[in-house]
Structures are given as structure tokens and as C-alpha cells.
LUMRO-644426 format. One line per 4 residues: number of its first residue (from 1); their letters; for each residue x, y negated, z of N, C-alpha, C. Coordinates in Angstrom, 3 decimals. Layout:
BEGIN
NUM> a> X:Y:Z:X:Y:Z:X:Y:Z | ...
END
This chain:
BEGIN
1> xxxx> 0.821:1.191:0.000:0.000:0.000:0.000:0.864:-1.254:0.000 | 0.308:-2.228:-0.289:0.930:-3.583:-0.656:1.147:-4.313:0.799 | 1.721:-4.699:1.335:1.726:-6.222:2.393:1.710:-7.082:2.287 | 1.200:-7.839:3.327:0.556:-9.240:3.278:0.886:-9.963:4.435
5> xxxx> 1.719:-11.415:4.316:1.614:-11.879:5.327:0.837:-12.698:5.814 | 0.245:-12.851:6.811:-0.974:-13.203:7.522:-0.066:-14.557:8.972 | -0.217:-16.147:8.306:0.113:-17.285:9.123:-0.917:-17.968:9.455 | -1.217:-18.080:11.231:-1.806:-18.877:11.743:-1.885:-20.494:11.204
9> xxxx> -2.650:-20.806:10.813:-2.350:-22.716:10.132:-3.541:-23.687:11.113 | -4.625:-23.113:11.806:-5.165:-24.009:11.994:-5.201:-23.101:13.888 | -5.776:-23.631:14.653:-6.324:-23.736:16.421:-7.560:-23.166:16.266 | -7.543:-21.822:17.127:-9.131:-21.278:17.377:-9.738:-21.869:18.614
13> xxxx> -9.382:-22.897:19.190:-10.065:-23.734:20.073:-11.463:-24.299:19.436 | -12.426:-24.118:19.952:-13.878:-24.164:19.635:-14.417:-23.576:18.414 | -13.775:-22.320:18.215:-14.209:-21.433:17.154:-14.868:-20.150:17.736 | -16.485:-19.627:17.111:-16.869:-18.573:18.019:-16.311:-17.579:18.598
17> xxxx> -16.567:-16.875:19.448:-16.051:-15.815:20.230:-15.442:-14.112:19.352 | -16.021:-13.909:18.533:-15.753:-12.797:17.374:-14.449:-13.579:16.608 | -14.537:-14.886:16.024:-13.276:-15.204:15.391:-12.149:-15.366:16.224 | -11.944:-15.731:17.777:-10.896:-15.366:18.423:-10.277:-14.520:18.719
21> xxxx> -11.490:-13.212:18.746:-11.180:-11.587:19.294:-10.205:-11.268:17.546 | -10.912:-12.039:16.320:-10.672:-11.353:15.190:-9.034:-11.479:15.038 | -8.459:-12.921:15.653:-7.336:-13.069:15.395:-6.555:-12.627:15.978 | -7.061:-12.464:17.618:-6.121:-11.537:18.333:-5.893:-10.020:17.734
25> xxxx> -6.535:-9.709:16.962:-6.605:-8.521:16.416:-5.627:-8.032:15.679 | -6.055:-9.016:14.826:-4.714:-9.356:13.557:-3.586:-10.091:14.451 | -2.709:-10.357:15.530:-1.691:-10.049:15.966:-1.456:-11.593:16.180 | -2.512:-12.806:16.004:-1.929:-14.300:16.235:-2.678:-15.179:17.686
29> xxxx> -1.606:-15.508:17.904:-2.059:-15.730:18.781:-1.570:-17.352:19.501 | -0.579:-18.123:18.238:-0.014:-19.097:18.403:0.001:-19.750:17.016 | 0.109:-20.958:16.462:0.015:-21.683:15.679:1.002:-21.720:14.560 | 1.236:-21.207:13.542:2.097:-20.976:12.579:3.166:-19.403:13.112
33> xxxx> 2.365:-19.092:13.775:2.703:-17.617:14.215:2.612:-16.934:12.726 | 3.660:-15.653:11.970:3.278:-15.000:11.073:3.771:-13.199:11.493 | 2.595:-12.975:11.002:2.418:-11.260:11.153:2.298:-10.837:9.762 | 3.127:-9.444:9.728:3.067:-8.610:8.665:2.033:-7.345:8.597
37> xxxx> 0.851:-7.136:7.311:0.480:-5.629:8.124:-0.285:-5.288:6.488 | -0.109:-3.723:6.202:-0.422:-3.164:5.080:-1.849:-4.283:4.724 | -2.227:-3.526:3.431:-3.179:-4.605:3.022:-4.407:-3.886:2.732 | -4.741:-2.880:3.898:-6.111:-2.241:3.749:-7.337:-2.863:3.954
41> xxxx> -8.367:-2.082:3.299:-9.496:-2.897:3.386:-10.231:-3.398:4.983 | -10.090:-2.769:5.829:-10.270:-2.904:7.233:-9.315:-4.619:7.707 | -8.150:-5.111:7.124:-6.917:-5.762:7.574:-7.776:-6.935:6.607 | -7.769:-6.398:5.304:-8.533:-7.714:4.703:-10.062:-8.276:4.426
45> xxxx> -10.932:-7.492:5.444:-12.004:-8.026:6.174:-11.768:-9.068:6.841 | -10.907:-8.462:7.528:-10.551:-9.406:8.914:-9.646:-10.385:8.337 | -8.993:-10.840:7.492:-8.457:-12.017:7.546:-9.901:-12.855:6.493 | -10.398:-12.246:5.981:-11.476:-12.778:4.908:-12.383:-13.284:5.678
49> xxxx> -12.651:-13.098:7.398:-13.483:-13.487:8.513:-13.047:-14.903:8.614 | -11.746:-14.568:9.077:-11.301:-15.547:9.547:-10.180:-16.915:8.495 | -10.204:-16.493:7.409:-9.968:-17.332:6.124:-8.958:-19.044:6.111 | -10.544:-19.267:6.823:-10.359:-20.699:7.239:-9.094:-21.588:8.498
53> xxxx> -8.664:-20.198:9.139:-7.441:-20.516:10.273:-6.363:-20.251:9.250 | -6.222:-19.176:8.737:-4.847:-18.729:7.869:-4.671:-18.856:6.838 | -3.848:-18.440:6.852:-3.156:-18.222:5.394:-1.655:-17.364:4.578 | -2.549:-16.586:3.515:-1.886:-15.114:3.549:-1.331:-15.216:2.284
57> xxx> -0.105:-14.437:2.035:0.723:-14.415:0.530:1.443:-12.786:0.650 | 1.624:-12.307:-0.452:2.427:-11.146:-0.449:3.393:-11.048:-0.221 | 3.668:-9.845:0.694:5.324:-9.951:1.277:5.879:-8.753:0.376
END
């Protein structure tokens, strides 16, 4: 499978409760924080949730 890196760009401060759990999920947990992780469909739900904080490019 392909990888993807997945960078925190924006603050989940006053963002609902599911999009905080979503990011802790996906491994961020600080602000321009970047995590690496295969690019399954389960991994790119979850950044497709949460879209609007990150931002992802192929590693």
C-alpha cells in the first residue's frame, strides 16, 4: 500500500467531540505535528473526517 503523510495545520479547540477523538486517532495531537500511516481505506475516512485541520501528501 501507498503512504501518506498526515500534518496537523489548523487547532481542534472548539471542534466537536468525534473530530478530536478522530485526530487523536490518527496520531496528532499538536500543531504541525506529522504522522506517517499506510493509506487504507479505514486511515482515509478518517483524515477525509477531519480534512479541514490537515493536510496530507504522499510519502
Amino acid at each position: 500500500m501507498a503512504k501518506i503523510k498526515v500534518t496537523q495545520v489548523k487547532s481542534k479547540i472548539k471542534r466537536p467531540g468525534d473530530q478530536k477523538r478522530t485526530l487523536e486517532a490518527l496520531g496528532l495531537r499538536k500543531i504541525g505535528q506529522v504522522v506517517e500511516h499506510e493509506a487504507t481505506p479505514a486511515i482515509l475516512g478518517m483524515v477525509n473526517k477531519v480534512q479541514h485541520l490537515v493536510s496530507v501528501e504522499e510519502a
